[in-house]
N, C-alpha and C positions, 0 to 999 in steps of 0.2 A: 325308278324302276322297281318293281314290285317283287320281293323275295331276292333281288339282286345283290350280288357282292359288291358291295363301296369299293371305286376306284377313284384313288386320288392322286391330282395332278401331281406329276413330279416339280421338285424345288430347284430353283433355278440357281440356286448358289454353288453346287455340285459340277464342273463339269471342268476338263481339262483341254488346251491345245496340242495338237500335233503336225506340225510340219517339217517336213523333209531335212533332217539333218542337223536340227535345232530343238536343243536341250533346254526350254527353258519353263519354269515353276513357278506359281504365286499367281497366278491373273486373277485379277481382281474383279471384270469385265470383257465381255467380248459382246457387243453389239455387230448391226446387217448381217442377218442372216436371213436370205429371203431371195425373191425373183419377182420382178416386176414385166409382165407382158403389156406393151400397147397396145391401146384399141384405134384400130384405122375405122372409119365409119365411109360409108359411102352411100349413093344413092343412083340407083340404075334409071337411063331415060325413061322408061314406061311406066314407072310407078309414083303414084301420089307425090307430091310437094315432101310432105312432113313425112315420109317412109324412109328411113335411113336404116342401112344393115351396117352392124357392128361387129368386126371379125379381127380374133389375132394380129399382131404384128410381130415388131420384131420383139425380142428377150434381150430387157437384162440383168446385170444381178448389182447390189448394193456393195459398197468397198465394206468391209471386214475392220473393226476397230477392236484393235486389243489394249490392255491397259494391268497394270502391273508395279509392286511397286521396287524401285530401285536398290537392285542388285550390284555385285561385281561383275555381272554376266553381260558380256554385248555380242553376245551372238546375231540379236536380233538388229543391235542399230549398226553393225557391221555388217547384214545383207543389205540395209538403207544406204548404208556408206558408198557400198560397192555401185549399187545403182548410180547413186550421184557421179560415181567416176566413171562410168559409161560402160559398167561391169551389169547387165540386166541380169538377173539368175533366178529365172521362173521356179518355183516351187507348186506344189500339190499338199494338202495339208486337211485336215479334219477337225473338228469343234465336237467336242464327246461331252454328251450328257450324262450324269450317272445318278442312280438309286443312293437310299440311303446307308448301303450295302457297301456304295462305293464300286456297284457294278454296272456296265455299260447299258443304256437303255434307248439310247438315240445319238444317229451322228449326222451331222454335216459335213462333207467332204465339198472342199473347194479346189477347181484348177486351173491350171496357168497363172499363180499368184506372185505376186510382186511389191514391196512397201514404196509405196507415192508418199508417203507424209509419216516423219517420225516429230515426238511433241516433247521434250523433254520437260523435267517437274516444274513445279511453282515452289518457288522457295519462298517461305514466310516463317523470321526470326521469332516472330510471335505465335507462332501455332506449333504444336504436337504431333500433326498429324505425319502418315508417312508418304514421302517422297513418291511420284506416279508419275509415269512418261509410260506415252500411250505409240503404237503401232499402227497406221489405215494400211490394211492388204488393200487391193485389188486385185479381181480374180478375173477371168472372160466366163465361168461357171460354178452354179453351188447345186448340188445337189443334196437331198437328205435321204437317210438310207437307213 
């Protein structure tokens, strides 16, 4: 764009969680964020063989993977816990994207969220690395806002 001010994508390594009630720091990743509509196709009697109309379906949204490395903190795999023991405790919660500022510049808000799958780390006596156990929400909604 000509005489245009440069605008450059924000960095993806910025960005913190927020959900309901839950204190927790350090994610490393959060993957699915997004909505997927199906295409129902069809074809009405009167028209040509190969005329097929392709319209909306139903919506849905991708589970939420969070990832983190291991703390004293189990907030998170004590709302997992609670599911397992027939304790479901839907949450609302947000994925915030931020400037280099450290200031807010995009969110995803997800709802009716729930952890179906906690992962706990890979232990290897020969590696350095740090310890990660990961979170899959499932949500019935994501919007970005």
């Amino acid at each position: 764009m000509a005489g245009g001010q440069r605008v450059d994508p924000f960095e993806n390594f910025r960005f913190r969680v927020e959900i309901e009630g839950i204190q927790q720091a350090g994610f490393t990743e959060c993957t699915g964020l997004g909505s997927h509509i199906e295409v129902v196709e069809y074809r009405e009697g009167g028209e040509a063989p190969s005329a097929v109309r392709k319209i909306p379906g139903r919506v849905t949204y991708p589970d939420i993977v969070l990832k983190w490395g291991v703390t004293a903190s189990r907030e998170l795999y004590d709302w997992h816990l609670g599911v397992i023991n027939g304790q479901l405790q839907r949450k609302n919660g947000s994925v915030v994207l931020l400037d280099s500022e450290r200031q807010e510049v995009l969110r995803w808000n997800f709802f009716s969220a729930w952890p179906s799958k906690w992962d706990g780390p890979t232990l290897n006596a020969m590696s350095n690395d740090v310890a990660i156990e990961s979170l899959t929400i499932t949500c019935e909604r994501q919007e970005q806002t």
